[in-house]
C-alpha positions in Angstrom: -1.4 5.0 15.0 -0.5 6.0 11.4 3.4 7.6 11.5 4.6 9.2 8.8 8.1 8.7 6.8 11.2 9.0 9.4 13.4 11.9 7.3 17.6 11.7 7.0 19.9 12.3 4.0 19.7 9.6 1.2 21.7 9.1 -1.7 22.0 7.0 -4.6 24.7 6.3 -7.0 24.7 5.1 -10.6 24.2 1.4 -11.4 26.9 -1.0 -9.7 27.0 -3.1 -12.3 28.1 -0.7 -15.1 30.4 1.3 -13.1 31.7 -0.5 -10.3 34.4 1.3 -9.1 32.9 4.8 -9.3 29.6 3.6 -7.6 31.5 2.2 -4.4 34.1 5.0 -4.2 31.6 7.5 -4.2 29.2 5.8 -1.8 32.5 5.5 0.7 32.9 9.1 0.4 29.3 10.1 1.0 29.0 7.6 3.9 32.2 8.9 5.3 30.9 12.4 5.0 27.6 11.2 6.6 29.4 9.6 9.6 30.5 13.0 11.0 27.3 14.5 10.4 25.2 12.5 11.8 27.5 10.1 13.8 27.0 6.2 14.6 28.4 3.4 13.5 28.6 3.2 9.4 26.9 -0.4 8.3 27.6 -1.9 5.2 24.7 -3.7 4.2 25.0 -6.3 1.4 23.2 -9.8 0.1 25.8 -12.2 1.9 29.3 -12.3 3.4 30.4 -14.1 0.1 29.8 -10.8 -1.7 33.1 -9.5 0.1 35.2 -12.2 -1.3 37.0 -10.1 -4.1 39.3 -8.4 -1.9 40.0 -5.6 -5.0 36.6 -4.2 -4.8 36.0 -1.2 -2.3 33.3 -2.7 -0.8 35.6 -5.7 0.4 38.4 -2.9 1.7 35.6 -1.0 3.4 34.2 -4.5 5.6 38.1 -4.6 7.1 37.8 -1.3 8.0 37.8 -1.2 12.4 34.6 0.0 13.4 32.5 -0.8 10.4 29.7 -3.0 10.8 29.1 -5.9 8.4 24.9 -7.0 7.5 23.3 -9.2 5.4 20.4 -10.3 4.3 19.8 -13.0 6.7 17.5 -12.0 9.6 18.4 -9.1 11.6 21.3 -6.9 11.7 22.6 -7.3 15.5 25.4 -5.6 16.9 24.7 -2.6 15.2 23.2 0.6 17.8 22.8 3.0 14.6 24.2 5.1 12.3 24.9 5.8 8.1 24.1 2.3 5.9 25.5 1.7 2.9 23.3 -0.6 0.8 25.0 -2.6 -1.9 23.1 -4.2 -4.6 19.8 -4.6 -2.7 16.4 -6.5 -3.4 13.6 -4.3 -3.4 11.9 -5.9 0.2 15.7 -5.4 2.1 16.1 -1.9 0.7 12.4 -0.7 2.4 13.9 -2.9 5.6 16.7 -0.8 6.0 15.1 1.9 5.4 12.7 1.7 7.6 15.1 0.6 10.7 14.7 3.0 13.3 18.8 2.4 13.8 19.6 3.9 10.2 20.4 8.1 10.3 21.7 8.3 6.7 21.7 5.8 3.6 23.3 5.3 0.2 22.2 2.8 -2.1 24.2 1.5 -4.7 21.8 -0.3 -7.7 22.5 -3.4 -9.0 19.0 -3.9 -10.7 17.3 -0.8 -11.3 13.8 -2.0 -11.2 14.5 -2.9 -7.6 15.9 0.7 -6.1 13.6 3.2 -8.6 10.1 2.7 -6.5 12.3 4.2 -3.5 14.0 6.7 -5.6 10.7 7.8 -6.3 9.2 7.8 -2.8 13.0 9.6 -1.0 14.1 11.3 -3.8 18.0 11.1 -2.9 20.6 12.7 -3.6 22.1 11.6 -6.7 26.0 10.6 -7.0 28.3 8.9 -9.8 26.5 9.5 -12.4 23.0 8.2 -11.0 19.6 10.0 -12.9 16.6 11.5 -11.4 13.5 9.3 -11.4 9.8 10.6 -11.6 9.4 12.4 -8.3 6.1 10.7 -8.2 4.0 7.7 -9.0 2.0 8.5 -12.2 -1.1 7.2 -10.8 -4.5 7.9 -11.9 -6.0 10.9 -9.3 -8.8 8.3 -8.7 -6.6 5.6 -7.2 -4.8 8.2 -5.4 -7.8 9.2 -3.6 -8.6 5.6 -2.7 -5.0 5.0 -1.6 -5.4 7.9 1.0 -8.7 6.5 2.2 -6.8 3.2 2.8 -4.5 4.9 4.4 -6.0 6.2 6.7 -8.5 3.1 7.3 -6.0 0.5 7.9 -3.5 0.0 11.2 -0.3 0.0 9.9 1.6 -1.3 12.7 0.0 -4.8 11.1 1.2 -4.1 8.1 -2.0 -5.3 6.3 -1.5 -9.0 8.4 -4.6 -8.6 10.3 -7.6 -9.8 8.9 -9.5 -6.1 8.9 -6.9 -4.5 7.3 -6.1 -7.1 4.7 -10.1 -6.9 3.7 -10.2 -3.1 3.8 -6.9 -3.0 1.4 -8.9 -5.7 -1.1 -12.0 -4.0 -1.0 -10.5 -0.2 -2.0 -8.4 -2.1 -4.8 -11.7 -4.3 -6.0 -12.8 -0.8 -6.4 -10.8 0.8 -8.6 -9.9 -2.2 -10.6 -13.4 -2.7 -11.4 -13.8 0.7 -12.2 -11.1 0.2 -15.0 -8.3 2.1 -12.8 -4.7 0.6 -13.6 -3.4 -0.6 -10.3 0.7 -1.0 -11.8 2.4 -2.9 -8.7 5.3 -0.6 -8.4 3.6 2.5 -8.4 1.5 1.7 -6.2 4.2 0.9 -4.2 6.5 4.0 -4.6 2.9 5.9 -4.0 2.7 3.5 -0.6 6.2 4.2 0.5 6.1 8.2 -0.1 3.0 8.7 2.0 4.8 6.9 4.9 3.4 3.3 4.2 6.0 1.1 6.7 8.0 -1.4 4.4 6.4 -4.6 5.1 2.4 -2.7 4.7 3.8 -1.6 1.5 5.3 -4.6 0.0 1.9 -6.4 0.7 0.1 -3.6 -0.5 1.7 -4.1 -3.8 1.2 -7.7 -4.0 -2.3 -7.4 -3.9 -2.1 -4.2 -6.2 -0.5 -6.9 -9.0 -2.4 -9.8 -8.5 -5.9 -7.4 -8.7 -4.7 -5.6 -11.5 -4.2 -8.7 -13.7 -7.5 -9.9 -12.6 -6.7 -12.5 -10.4 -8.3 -13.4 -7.2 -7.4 -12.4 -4.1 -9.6 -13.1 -1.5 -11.4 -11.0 1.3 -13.0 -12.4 4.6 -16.4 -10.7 5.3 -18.3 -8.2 3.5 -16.9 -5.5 1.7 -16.5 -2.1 4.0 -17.1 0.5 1.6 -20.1 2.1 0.6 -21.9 1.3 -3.1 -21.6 4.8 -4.2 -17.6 5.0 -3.3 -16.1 5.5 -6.4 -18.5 8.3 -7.4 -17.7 9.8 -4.0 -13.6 9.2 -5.3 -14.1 10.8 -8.4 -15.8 13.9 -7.0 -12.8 14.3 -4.7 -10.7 14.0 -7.4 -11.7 16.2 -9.7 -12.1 18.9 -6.7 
């Protein structure tokens, strides 16, 4: 059964990499602040235990801190029961995964490459700290593909997150669709669009694979016969303009 986006405070900061000291100080604050609000054990996520090697940086102090837990990338976090995160510097595919742990109550995210924090920014809209800017508060998707998004949505089983073979040829056939229809399908709107309408991380990331390779008219393949009726995309662009 479909489940819609689990809700808790977010925040982001501004760009790590330009202001390192004022990113991580304010994310320790917030997190800090978080921890009594919500309670749990405050995680510090981050790409590898080799990231903590400069012992000046905040980050470092914070991982010697009793009590704090200590992720990284590889696998899954253990050891950990639940409470505030603190992302530093994530990819785009571990921020959605900590997001979407069941164990996280609150999360900051500190950027390191914007490109790889904005779709989420878009979809959570967080609060913003140390000198962070608003994104778009939505994709800028064409009211077509929007409409054939929700009919995905609610066609596919997202507990597969789009593995089964069903759902992986309903998800080709509604983007076949619209890309033949002349509908840009740009990957990281789609994906923002995917995570904001409660798309779990994994569905999404797919989702937005197949988004790119479709909308540069590569060829993704589709098992079976399409689902979808001929007259679809008139039927899309009469909802639309409704």
């Amino acid at each position: 059964m479909f489940e819609r986006a689990r809700e808790y405070p977010r925040a982001v900061t501004g760009n790590g990499a330009n202001d390192p000291e004022g990113s991580q100080r304010a994310a320790i604050e917030w997190i800090a602040a978080q921890q009594k609000a919500v309670g749990g054990q405050v995680l510090l996520f981050v790409p590898q235990k080799s990231t903590l090697n400069h012992s000046g940086d905040l980050i470092a102090q914070l991982a010697k801190v009793p009590g704090v837990a200590v992720g990284t990338w590889r696998g899954y976090v253990s050891g950990w029961s639940g409470g505030p995160v603190l992302a530093a510097w994530p990819s785009r595919e571990k921020l959605a995964e900590i997001a979407d742990d069941r164990r996280t109550r609150a999360l900051c995210v500190i950027p390191w490459v914007d490109e790889d924090t904005t779709p989420w920014e878009q979809a959570s809209q967080p609060e913003l700290l140390a000198g962070a800017l608003a994104k778009t508060s939505a994709p800028s998707l064409d009211p077509v593909v929007i409409v054939g998004l929700t009919h995905l949505t609610r066609m596919v089983n997202h507990a597969n997150n789009l593995a089964g073979a069903l759902d992986h040829r309903d998800a080709v056939a509604v983007l076949r669709v619209l890309h033949r229809g002349r509908y840009a399908l740009p990957a990281d709107e789609v994906y923002a669009w995917a995570l904001a309408n409660g798309w779990p991380a994994r569905g999404a990331e797919r989702l937005r694979e197949m988004a790119e390779k479709i909308d540069a008219g590569r060829t993704v393949q589709m098992k079976g016969p399409s689902p979808l009726r001929p007259e679809v995309l008139s039927m899309w662009k009469a909802e639309a303009n409704q």
